[in-house]
C-alpha positions as CSV (number, residue, x, y, z in Angstrom):
1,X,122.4,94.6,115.2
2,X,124.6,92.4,113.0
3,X,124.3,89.8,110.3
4,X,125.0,87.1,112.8
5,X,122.5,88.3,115.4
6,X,119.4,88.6,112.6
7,X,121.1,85.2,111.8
8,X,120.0,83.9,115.0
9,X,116.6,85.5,115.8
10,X,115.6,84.0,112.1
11,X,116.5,80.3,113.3
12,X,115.2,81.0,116.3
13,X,112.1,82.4,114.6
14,X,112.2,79.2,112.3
15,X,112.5,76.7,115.2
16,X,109.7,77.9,117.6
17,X,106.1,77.0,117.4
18,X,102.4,78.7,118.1
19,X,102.5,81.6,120.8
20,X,106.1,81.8,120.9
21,X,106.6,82.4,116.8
22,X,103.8,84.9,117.4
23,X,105.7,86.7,119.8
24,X,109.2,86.4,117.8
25,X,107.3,88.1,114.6
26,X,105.6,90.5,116.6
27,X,109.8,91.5,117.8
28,X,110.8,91.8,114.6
29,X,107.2,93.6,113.1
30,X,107.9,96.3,116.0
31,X,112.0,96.5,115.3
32,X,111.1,96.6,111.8
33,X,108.8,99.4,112.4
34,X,110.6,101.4,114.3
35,X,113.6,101.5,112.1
36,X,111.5,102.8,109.6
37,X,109.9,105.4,111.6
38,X,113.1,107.3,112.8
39,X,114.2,106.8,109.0
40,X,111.7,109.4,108.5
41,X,113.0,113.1,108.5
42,X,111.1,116.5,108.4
43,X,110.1,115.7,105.0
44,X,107.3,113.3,106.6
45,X,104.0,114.6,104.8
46,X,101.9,116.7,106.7
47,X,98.4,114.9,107.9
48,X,95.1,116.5,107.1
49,X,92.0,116.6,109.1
50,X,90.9,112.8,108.2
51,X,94.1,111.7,109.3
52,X,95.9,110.4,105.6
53,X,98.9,112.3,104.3
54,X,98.9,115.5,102.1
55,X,100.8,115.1,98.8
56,X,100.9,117.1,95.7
57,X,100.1,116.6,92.4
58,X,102.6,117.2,89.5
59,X,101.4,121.2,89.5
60,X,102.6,121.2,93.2
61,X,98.3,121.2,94.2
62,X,98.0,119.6,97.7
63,X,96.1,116.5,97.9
64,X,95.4,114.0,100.2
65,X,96.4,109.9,100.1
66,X,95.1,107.3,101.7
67,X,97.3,105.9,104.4
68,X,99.8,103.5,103.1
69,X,97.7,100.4,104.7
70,X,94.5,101.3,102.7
71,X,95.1,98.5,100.3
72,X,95.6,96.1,103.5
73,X,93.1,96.9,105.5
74,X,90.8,93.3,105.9
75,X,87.9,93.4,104.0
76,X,84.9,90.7,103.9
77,X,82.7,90.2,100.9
78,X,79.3,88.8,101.4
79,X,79.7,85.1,100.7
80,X,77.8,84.1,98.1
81,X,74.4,82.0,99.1
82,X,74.9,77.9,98.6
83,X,72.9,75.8,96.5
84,X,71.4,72.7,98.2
85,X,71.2,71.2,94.6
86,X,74.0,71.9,93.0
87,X,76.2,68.8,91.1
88,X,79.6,68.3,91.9
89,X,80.9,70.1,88.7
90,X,78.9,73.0,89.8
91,X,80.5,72.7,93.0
92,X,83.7,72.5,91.4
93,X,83.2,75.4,89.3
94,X,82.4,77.5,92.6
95,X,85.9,76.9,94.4
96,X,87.6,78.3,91.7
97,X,85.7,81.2,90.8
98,X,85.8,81.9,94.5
99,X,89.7,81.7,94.6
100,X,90.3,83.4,91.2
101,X,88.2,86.2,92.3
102,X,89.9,87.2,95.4
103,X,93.5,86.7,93.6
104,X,91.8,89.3,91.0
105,X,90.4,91.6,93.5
106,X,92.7,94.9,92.2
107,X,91.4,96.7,94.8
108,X,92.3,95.0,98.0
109,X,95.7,93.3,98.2
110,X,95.0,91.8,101.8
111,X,92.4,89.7,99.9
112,X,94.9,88.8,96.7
113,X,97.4,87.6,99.2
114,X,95.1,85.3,101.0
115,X,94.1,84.1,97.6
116,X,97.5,83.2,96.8
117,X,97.9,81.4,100.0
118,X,95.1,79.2,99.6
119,X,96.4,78.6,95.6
120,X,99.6,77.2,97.1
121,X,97.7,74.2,98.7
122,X,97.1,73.1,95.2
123,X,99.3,71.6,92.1
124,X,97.6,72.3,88.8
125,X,98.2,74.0,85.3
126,X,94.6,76.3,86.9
127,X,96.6,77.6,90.1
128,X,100.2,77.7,88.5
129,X,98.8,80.2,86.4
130,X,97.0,82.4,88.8
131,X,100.2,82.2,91.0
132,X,102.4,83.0,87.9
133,X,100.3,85.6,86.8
134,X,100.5,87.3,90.7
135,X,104.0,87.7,90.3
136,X,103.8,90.3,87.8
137,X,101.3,92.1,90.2
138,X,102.2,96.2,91.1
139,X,101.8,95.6,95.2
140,X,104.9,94.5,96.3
141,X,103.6,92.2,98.6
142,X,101.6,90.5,96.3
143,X,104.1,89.7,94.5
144,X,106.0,88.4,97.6
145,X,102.8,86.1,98.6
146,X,102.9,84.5,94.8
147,X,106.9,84.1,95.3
148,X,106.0,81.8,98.8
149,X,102.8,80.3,97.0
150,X,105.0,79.1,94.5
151,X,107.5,77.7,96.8
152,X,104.6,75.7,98.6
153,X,103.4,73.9,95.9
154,X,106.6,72.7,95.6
155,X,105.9,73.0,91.6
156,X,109.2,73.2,89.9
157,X,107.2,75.1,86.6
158,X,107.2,77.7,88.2
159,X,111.1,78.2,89.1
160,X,111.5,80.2,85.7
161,X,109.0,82.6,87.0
162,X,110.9,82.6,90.0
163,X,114.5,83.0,88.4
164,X,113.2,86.8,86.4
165,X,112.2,88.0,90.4
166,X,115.7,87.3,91.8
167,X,116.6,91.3,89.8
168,X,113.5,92.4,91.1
169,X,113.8,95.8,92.2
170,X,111.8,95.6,95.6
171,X,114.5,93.6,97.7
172,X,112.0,91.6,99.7
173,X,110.9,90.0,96.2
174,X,114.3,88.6,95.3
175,X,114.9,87.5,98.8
176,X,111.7,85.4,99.0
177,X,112.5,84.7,95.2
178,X,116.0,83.3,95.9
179,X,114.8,81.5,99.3
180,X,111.8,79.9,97.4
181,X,114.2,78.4,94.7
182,X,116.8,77.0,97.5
183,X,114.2,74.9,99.0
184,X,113.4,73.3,95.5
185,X,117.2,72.8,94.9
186,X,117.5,75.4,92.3
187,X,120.7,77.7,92.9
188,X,119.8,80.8,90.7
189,X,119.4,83.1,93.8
190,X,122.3,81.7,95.5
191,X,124.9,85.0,95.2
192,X,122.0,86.9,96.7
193,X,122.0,84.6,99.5
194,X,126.0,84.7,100.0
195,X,126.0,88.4,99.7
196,X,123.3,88.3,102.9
197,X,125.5,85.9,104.6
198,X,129.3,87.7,104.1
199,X,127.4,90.5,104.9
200,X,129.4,92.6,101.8
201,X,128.5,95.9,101.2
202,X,128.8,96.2,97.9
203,X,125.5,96.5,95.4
204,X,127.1,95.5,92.4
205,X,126.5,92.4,90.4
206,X,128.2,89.4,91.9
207,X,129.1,86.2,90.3
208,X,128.6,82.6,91.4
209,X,127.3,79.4,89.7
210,X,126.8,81.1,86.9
211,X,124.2,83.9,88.1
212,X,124.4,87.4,87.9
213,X,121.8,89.5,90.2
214,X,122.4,93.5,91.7
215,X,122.9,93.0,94.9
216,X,120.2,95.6,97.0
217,X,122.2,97.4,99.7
218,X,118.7,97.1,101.4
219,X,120.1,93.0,101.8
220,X,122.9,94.2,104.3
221,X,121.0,96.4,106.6
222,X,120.2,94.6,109.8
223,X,116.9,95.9,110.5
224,X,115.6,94.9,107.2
225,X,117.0,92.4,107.2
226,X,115.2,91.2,110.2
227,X,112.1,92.5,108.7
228,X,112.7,90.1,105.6
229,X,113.0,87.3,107.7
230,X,109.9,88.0,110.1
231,X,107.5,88.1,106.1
232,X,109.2,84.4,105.0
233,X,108.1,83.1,108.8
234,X,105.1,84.8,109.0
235,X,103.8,83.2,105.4
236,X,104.5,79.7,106.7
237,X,102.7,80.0,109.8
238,X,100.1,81.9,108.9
239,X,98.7,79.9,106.5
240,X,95.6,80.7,104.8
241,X,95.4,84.3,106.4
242,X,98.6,85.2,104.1
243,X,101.5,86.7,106.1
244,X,102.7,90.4,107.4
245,X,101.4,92.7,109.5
246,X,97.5,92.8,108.1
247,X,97.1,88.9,108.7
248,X,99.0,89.1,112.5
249,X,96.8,91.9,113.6
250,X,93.6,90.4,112.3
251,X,94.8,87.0,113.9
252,X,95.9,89.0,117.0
253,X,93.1,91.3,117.4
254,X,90.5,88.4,116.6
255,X,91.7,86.1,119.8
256,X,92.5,83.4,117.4
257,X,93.8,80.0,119.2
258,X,96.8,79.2,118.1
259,X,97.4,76.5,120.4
260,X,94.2,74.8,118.9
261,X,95.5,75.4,114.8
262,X,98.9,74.5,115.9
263,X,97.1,71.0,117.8
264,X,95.3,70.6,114.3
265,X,98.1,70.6,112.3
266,X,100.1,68.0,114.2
267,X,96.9,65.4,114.3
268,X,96.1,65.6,110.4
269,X,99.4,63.5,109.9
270,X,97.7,60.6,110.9
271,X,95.1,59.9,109.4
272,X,92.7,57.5,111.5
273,X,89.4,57.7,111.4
274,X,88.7,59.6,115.3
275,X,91.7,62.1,113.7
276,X,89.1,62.7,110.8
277,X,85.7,63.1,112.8
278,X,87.4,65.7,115.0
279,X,89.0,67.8,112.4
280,X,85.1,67.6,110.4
281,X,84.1,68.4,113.8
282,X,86.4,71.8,113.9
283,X,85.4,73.3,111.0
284,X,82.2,74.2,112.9
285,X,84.1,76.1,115.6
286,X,83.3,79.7,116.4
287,X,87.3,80.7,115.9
288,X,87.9,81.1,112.2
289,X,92.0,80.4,112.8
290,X,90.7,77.2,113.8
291,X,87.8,76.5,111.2
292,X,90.9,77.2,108.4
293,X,93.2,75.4,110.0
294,X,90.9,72.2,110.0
295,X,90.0,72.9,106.4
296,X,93.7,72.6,105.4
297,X,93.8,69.4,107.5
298,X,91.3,67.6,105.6
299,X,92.9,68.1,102.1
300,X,93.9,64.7,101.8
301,X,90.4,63.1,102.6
302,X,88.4,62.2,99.2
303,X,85.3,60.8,101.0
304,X,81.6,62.8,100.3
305,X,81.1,63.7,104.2
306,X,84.6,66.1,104.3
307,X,84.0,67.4,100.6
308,X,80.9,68.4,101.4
309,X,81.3,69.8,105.1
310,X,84.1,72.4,103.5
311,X,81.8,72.9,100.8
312,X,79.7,74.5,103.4
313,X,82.0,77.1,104.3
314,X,82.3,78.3,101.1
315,X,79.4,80.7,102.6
316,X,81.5,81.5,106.0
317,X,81.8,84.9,106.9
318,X,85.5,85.3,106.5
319,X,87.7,85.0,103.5
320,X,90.7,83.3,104.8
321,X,88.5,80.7,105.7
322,X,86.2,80.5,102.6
323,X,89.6,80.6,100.6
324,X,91.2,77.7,102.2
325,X,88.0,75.6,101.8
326,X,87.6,76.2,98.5
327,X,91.1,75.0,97.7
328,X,91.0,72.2,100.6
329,X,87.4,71.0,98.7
330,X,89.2,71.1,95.3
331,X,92.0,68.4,97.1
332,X,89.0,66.2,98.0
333,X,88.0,66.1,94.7
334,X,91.3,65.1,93.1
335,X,93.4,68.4,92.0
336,X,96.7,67.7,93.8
337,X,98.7,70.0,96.1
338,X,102.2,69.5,96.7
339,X,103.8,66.3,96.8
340,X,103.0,63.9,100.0
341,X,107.1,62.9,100.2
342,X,107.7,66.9,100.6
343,X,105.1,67.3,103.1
344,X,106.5,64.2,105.1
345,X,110.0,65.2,105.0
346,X,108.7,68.4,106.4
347,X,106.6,67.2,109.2
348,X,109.7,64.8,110.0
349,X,112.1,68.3,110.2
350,X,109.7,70.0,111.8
351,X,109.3,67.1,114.7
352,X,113.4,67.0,115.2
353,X,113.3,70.0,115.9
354,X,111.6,69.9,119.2
């Protein structure tokens, strides 16, 4: 597989909607996958009886690690019990302990990405931080989530942040890092780009427009490449459940309807008042892809009936969907999210290319 077929399965990836993105990611997730299982030579560790790898200490003791996913694996805290009384500022006060919280669970990154994917609906000095703060963050792919977080508030504070990832040593960092500063028209990351697209093989520093970034030989290898490109898709469709292979198989494996979110998302550009009652009406539905996907419809709405119908699920049962609430309810009650002229022109894109 060469540059200029990856090339093509990412804009076709890019240009597709609902069932038929699903299935393009799913491609590259199993491509991805199995490149990196026949990468693996005899030196695979050996399994014990619970199924996680042996390793050994630095005495050369055996031990046994948790399979690689641990950290991923979807986990569901109780939601904490509503008060019927509680004042606005209260109310306030809830959302962002409730998003802070899961983006400083150090135990599960699963829940730190959806976190951060719930922080990039908003546009404040409270979330900037948290986002900021993410990037620093051991897991690779939490770092990758607050890299895309970033670029969807479309907060250009955070492009400084943004410039120090482009020598990150993980290579899906500084891709996301240098695609996230392209679409806000900053060209720190643009020899990393270039260096994908000549398809050079060379990992030495390169020079243009002034930047100076290593250059991961990881950037020129097709099925990583393909990899990289299914994460950047993944984050932008699946919203609020964070991106990768954890948030696909819990979306896969839980039925979600896509058609439905998808459906949602196109509606909430107009907003008329039988647009509004029905997306209020969703966030009662028994599929939580759609209950989140109606919360992040209503972010623009600053009327008592929607703040307090998402304030509701601040008690549902799963965290993408108390996440994205908790952020939609904080938009309701004036903290903004990203600029309404960016998420025009990208509605606008995303209709021409139908």
């Amino acid at each position: 597989m060469n540059v200029a077929t990856v090339c093509g399965h990412w804009k076709l990836f890019s240009g597709m909607r609902s069932g038929i993105l699903l299935a393009a990611f799913a491609w590259l997730l199993t491509a991805a996958s199995a490149q990196d299982a026949s990468s693996k030579g005899p030196d695979t560790p050996a399994k014990s009886q619970d199924g996680s790898a042996k390793t050994q200490d630095a005495a050369g003791r055996p031990q046994s690690a948790k399979p690689d996913n641990a950290q991923n694996e979807e986990v569901e805290a109780p939601a904490a019990t509503l008060s019927t009384t509680a004042t606005p500022e209260e109310r306030i006060r809830e959302a962002w302990m409730i998003l802070e919280g899961a983006a400083g669970d150090t135990k599960h990154a699963a829940t730190r990405i959806q976190a951060l994917a719930a922080l990039g609906m908003l546009r404040s000095p409270r979330s900037e931080k948290t986002i900021t703060d993410a990037m620093a963050d051991a897991d690779v792919d939490v770092r990758t989530a607050a890299v895309l977080a970033a670029g969807e508030t479309k907060d250009r504070n955070m492009t400084t942040s943004l410039r120090n990832l482009l020598d990150d040593k993980e290579p899906q960092v500084a891709f996301a890092a240098a695609m996230t500063l392209w679409k806000m028209n900053d060209k720190s990351g643009e020899d990393i780009l270039m260096s994908i697209v000549d398809g050079g093989r060379s990992t030495n520093p390169t020079m243009m427009h002034g930047t100076e970034h290593k250059i991961s030989k990881d950037l020129h290898d097709p099925a990583k490449l393909a990899k990289l490109g299914a994460t950047q898709g993944a984050f932008l469709l699946l919203g609020p459940f964070g991106y990768g292979i954890t948030a696909f198989q819990f979306m896969h494996q839980g039925g979600g309807d896509f058609a439905r979110a998808s459906a949602i998302e196109q509606i909430a550009q107009e907003h008329t008042e039988p647009i509004h009652k029905e997306l209020v009406a969703a966030l009662g539905e028994k599929d939580p892809v759609v209950r989140a996907a109606a919360a992040k419809a209503l972010v623009e709405y600053r009327d008592k009936t929607t703040s307090m119908a998402l304030y509701a699920l601040f008690a549902d049962p799963k965290y993408a969907v108390r996440l994205t609430s908790a952020a939609a309810y904080l938009r309701t009650t004036g903290v903004p999210g990203p600029p309404l002229a960016a998420i025009a022109a990208s509605a606008r894109t995303a209709k021409g290319s139908r």
